[in-house]
N, C-alpha and C positions, 0 to 999 in steps of 0.2 A: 227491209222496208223500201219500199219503190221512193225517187226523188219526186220531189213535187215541181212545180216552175221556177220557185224563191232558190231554193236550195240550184236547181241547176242555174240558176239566172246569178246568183252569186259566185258560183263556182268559177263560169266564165269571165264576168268581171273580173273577179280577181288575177284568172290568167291571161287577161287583156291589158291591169295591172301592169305585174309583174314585168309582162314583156315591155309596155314602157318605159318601167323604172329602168330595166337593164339599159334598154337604146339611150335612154336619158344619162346613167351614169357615166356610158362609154361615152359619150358626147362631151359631156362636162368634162372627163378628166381628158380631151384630146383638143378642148376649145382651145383655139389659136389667140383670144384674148379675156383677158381679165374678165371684161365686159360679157363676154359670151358664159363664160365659166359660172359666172353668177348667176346669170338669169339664168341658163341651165339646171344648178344647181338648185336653185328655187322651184324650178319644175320638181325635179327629183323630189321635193320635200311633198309638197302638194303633193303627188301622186304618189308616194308610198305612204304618205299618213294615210291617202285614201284607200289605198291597201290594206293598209292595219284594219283599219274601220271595216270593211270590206270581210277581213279573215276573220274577227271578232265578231262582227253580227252572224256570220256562216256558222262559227261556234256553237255562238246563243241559241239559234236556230236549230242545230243539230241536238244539241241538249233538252233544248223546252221538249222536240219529237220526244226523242228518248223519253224524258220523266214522264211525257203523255201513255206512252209505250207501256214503259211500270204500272204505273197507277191504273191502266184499265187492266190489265193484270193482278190484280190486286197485290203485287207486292209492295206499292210504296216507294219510296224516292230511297234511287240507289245508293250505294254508301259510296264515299271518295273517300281516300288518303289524305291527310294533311297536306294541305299546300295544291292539291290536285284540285281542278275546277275556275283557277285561275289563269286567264287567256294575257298575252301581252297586251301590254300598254299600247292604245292604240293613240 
């Protein structure tokens, strides 16, 4: 199934994301004062929550496709395993 704009518009967010959680992290743990370390570190939090939120909507999205997928197919919402279908806590 070909990407749409959402799904590729998220994708890249997230690895625009990620790459500043990483520079954020190595920043934080290399800040020369307390003071730096924090506000850093608060970055870091903001911006991987927004990542979570970010990976978990791409999910939702990937899924709703999919059940779309099924259902005009006539077979109906696929089956998961126990405990499958649940994404991380964003």
């Amino acid at each position: 199934m070909a990407e749409d704009r959402h799904t590729v518009t998220l994708r890249a967010l997230a690895g625009m994301s990620l790459e500043l959680c990483r520079d954020l992290q190595q920043r934080a743990l290399n800040a020369e004062s307390p003071e730096d370390a924090v506000r850093l570190a608060t970055a870091f939090h903001r911006v991987s929550r927004g990542l979570r939120q970010t990976l978990a909507l791409e999910l939702k999205l990937v899924r709703y496709k999919d059940e779309l997928h099924f259902k005009a197919q006539g077979e109906g919402r696929p089956r998961r395993s126990p405990g499958e279908g649940r994404g991380p806590d964003p």
